[in-house]
GUVOBA-488413 format. One record per residue (C-alpha): x, y, z. Coordinates in steps of 0.1 Angstrom, whole numbers. Each point is the difference from the previous one (the first is absolute). Layout:
<recs>
REC     xx     yy     zz
REC      X      Y      Z
...
</recs>
This chain:
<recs>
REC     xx     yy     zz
REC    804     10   -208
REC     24    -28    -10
REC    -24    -29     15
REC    -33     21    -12
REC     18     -7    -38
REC     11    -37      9
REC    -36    -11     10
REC    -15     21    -26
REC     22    -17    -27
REC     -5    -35     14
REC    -32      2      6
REC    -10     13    -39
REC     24    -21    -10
REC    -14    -31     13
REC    -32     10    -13
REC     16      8    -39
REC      9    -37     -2
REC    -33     -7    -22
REC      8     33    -20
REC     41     -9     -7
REC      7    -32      9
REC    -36    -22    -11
REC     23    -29    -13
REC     25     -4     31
REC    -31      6     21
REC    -18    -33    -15
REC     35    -19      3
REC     -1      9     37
REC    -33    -13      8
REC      4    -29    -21
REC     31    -10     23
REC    -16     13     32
REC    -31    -12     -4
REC    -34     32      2
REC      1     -5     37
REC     39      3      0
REC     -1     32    -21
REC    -29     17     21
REC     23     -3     31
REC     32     13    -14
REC    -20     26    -12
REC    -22     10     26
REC     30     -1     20
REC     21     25    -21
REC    -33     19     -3
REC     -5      5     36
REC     39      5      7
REC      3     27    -26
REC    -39     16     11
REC     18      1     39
REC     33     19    -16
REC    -23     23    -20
REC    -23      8     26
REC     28      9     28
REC     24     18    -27
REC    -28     20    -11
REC    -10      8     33
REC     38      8      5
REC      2     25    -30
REC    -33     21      9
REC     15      8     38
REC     25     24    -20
REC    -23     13    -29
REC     11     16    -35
REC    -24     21    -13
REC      3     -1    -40
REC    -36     20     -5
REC    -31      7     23
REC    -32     -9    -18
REC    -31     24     10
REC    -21    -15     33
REC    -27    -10    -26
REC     19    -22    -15
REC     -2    -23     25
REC    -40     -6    -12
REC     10     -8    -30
REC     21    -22     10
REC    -30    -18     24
REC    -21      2    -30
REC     26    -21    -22
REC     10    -25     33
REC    -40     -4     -2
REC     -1    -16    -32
REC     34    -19      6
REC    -17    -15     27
REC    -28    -11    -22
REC     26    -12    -25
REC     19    -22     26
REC    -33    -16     13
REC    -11     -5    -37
REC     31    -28     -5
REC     -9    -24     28
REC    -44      8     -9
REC     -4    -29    -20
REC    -26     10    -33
REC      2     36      1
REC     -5     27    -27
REC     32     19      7
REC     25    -33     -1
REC    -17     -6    -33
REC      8     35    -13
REC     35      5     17
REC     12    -33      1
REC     28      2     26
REC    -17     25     22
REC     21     -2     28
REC     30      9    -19
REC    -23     30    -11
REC     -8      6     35
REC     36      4     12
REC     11     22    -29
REC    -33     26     16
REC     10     -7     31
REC     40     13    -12
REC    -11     29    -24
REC    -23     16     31
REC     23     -5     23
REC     23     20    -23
REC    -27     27     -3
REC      2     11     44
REC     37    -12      7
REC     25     17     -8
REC     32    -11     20
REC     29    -17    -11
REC     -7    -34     11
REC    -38      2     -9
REC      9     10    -39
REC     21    -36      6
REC    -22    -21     16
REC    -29     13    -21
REC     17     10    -33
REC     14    -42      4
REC    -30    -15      8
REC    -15     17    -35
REC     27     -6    -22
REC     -4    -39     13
REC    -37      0     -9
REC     -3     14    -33
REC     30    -26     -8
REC    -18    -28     15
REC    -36     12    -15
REC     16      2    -35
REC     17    -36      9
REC    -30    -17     11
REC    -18     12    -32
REC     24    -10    -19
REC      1    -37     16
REC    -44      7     -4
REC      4      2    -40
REC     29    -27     -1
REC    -29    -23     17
REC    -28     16    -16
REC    -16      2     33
REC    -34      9      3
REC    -16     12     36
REC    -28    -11      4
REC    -33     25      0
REC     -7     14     31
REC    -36      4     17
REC    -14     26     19
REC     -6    -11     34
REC     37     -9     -1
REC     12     29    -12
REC    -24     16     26
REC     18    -15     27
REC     32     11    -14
REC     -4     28      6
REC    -23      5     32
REC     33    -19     15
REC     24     24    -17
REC    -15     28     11
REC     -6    -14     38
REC     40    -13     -4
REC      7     40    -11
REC    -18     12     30
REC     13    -20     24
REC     36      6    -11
REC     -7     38     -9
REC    -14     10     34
REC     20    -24     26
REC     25    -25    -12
REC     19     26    -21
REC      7     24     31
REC      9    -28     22
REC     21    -24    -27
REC     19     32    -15
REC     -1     29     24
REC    -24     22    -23
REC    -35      7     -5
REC     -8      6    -35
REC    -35     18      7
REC     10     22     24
</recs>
């Protein structure tokens, strides 16, 4: 469990710069240069992501059970990983209706993506992995707006056909994940 908590730690943490460290952050790429930066980080990103990945894999061999949700839970939980996936597609859509509501909807998409995983796990080192990852996006979601009214940034309006696309590629991203890449990448089928 000890690397699960090291990669988990590094790999928020590297990703909490913008949220606690803004100022050191834009010291660093001034002196490194934005290619510099993107390397170092990437780097860390990837190292940490590697450490997380095996640790976690790691800590669910030997399971804790802190509570066993009902099997329909785990609908739910496709339901809300649905719309996450929407979410997630929705940053990198330019022009879309939901990055004009939302704003930072990736951020959004990973705090669903935490809370419904919360909702059909129930282990020890799901409730950490999970239970992290949400804590980490409501403080980066209330960081990033913060930074948005600071700026007085405004997102621009989004249109339909790109909001259409948003989320036909959501949903085909979902599906795709939902019905093979989730068994094979973690071991489980969540619509089983």
């Amino acid at each position: 469990m000890i690397y699960f908590i090291l990669g988990l730690i590094l790999f928020l943490g590297a990703h909490s710069v913008r949220i606690f460290a803004e100022d050191w952050r834009t010291r660093m790429i001034a002196s490194m240069g934005p290619n510099g930066w993107k390397s170092a980080y990437s780097a860390a990103s990837i190292a940490a992501f590697v450490l997380l990945v095996w640790g976690y894999g790691q800590a669910r061999t030997v399971p804790i059970v802190l509570y066993a949700p009902p099997p329909f839970m785990r609908y739910v939980t496709a339901l809300l990983v649905l719309i996450s996936f929407v979410l997630l597609v929705a940053a990198k859509v330019p022009n879309n209706h939901i990055k004009a509501a939302v704003g930072h909807p990736m951020v959004a998409g990973v705090k669903l993506w935490a809370f419904a995983h919360l909702l059909s796990n129930g282990s020890l080192s799901d409730v950490i992995l999970f239970g992290a990852f949400l804590a980490w996006a409501i403080a980066s979601f209330i960081a990033a707006r913060k930074r948005d009214r600071v700026a007085a940034t405004q997102y621009p309006a989004g249109r339909g056909a790109k909001t259409a696309v948003t989320v036909v590629v959501g949903v085909a991203a979902w599906a795709i994940f939902a019905f093979w890449l989730h068994l094979w990448l973690i071991g489980v089928k969540p619509l089983a």
